[in-house]
PyMOL commands that place a pseudoatom at each C-alpha (Angstrom):
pseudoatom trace, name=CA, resn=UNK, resi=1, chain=A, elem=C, hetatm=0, pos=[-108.485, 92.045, 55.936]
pseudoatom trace, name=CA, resn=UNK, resi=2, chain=A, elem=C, hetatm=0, pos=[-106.193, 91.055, 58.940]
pseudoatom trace, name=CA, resn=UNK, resi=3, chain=A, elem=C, hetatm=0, pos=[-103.227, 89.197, 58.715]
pseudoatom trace, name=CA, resn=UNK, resi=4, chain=A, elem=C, hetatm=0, pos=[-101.411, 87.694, 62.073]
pseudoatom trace, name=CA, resn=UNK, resi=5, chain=A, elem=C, hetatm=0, pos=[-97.371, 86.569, 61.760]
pseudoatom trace, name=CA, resn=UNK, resi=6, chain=A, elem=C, hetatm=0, pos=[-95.648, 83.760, 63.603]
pseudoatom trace, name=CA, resn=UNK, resi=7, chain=A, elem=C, hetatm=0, pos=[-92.211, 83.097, 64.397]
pseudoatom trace, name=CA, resn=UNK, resi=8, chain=A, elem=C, hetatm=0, pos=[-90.411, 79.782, 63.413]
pseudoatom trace, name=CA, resn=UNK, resi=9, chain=A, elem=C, hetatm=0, pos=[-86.919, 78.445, 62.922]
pseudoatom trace, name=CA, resn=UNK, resi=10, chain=A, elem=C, hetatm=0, pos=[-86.131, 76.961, 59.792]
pseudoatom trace, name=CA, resn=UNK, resi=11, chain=A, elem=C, hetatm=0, pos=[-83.021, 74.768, 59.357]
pseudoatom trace, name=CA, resn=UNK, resi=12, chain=A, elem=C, hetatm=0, pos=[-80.565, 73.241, 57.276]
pseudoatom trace, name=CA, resn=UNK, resi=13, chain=A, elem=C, hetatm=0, pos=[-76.832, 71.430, 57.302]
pseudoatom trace, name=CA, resn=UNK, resi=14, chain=A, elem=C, hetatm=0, pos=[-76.953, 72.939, 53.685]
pseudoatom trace, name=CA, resn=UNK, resi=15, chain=A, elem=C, hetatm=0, pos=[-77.217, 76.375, 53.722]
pseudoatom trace, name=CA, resn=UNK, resi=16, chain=A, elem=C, hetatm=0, pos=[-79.341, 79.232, 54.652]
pseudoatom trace, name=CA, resn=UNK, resi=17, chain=A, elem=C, hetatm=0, pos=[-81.816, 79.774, 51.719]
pseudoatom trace, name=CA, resn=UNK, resi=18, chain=A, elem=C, hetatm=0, pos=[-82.854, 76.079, 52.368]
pseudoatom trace, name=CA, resn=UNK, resi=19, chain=A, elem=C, hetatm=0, pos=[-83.035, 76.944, 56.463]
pseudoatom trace, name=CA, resn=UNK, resi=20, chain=A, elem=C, hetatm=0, pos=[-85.526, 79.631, 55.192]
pseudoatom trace, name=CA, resn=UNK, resi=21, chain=A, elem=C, hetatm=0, pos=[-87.248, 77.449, 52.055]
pseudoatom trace, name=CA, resn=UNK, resi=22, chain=A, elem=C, hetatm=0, pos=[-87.587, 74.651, 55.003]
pseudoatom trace, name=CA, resn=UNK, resi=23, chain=A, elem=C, hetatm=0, pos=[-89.471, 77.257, 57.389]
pseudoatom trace, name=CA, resn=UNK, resi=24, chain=A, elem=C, hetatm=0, pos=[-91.805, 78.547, 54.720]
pseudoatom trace, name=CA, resn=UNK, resi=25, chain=A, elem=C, hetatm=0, pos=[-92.526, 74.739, 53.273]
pseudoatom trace, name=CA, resn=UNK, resi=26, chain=A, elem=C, hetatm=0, pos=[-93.144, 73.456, 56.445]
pseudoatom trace, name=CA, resn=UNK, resi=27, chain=A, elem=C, hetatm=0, pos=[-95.883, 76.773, 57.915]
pseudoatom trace, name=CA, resn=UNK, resi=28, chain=A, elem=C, hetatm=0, pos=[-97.363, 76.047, 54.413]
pseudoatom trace, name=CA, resn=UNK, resi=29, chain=A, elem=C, hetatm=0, pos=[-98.628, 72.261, 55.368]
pseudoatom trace, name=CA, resn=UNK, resi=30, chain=A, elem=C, hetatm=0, pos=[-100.655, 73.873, 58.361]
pseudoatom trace, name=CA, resn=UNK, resi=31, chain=A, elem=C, hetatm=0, pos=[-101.018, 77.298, 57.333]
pseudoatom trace, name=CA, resn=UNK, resi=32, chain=A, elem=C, hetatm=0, pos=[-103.311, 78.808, 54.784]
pseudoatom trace, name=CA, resn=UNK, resi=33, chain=A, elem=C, hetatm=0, pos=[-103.106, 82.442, 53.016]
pseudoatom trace, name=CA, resn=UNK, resi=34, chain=A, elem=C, hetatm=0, pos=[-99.080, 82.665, 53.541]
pseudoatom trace, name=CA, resn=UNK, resi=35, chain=A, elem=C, hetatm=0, pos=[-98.686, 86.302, 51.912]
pseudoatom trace, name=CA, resn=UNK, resi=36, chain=A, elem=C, hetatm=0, pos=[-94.777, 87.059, 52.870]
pseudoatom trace, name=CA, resn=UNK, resi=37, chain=A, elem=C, hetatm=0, pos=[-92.325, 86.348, 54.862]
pseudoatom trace, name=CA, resn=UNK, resi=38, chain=A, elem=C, hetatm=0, pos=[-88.932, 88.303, 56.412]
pseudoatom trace, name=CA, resn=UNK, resi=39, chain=A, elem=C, hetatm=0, pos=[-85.777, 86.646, 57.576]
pseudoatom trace, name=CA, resn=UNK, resi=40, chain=A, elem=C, hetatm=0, pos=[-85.027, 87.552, 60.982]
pseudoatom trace, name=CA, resn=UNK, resi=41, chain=A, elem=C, hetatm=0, pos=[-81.419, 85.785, 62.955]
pseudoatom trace, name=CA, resn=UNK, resi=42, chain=A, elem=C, hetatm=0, pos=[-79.483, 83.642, 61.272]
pseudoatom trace, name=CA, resn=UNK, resi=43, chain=A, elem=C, hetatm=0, pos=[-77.895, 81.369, 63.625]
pseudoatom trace, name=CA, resn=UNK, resi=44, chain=A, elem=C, hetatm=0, pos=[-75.275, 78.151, 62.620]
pseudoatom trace, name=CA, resn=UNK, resi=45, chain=A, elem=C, hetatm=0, pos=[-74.603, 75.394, 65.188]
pseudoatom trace, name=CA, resn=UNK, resi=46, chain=A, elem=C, hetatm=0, pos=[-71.452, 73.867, 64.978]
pseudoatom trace, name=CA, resn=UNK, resi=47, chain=A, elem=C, hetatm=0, pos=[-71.946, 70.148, 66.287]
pseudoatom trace, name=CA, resn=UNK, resi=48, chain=A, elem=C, hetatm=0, pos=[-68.908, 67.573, 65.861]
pseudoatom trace, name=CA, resn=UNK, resi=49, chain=A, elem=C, hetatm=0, pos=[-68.283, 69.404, 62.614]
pseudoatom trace, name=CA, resn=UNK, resi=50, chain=A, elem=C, hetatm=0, pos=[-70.941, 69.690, 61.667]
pseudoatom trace, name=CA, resn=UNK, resi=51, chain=A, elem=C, hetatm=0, pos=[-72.925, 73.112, 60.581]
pseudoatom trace, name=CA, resn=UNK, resi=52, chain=A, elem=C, hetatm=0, pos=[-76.388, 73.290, 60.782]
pseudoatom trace, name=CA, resn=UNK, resi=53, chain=A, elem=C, hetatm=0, pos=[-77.809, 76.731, 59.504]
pseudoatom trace, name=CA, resn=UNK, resi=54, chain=A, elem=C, hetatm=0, pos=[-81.015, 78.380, 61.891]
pseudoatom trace, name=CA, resn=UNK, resi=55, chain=A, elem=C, hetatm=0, pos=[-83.056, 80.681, 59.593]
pseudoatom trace, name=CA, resn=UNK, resi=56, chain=A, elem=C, hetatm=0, pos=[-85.672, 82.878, 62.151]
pseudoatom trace, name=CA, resn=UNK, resi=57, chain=A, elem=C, hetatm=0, pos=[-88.054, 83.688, 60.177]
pseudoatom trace, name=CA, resn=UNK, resi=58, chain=A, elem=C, hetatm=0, pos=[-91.375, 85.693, 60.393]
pseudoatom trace, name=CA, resn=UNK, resi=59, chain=A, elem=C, hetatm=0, pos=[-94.622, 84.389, 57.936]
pseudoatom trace, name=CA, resn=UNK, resi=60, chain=A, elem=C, hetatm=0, pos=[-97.497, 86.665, 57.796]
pseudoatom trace, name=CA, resn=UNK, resi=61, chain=A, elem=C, hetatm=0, pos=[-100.633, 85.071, 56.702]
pseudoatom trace, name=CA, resn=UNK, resi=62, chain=A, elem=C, hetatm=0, pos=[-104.151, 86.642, 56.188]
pseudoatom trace, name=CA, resn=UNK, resi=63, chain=A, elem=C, hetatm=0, pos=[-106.901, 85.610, 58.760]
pseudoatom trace, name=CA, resn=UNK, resi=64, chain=A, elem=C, hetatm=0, pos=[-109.743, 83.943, 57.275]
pseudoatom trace, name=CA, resn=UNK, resi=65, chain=A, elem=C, hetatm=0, pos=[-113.259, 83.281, 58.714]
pseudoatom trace, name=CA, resn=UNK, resi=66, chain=A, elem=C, hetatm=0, pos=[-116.015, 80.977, 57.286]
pseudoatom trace, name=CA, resn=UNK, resi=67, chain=A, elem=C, hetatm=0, pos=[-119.315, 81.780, 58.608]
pseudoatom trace, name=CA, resn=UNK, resi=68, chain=A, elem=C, hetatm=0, pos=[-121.739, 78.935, 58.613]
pseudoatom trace, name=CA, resn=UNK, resi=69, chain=A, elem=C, hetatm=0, pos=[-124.984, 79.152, 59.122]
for i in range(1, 69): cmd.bond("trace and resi %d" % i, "trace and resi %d" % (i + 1))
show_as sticks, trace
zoom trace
């Protein structure tokens, strides 16, 4: 098997496990074969008071070819 990882930023104004539920949701629409994932920076951007929470996180996934003949 071979498995490739991206990077994405997943966020949230209401806390970080739904920054990181929002990244892994989201990859899942596009990606297939999601087998972990590992929470890198956490970042929170203050903006007129408000906080929005940055979840950096990695998603491995598992390559997968179709051969057609």
């Amino acid at each position: 098997m071979v498995y490739k990882y991206i990077d994405i930023v997943g966020t949230s104004t209401k806390g970080i496990d739904d920054a990181i539920r929002d990244a892994i949701e989201e990859s899942s629409k596009t990606i297939k074969n999601i087998k972990w994932a590992e929470l890198g920076r956490v970042t929170i951007l203050v903006k007129k008071g408000v906080l929005e929470y940055q979840a950096e996180v990695k998603i491995g996934f598992e390559i997968s070819r179709s051969i057609e003949e």
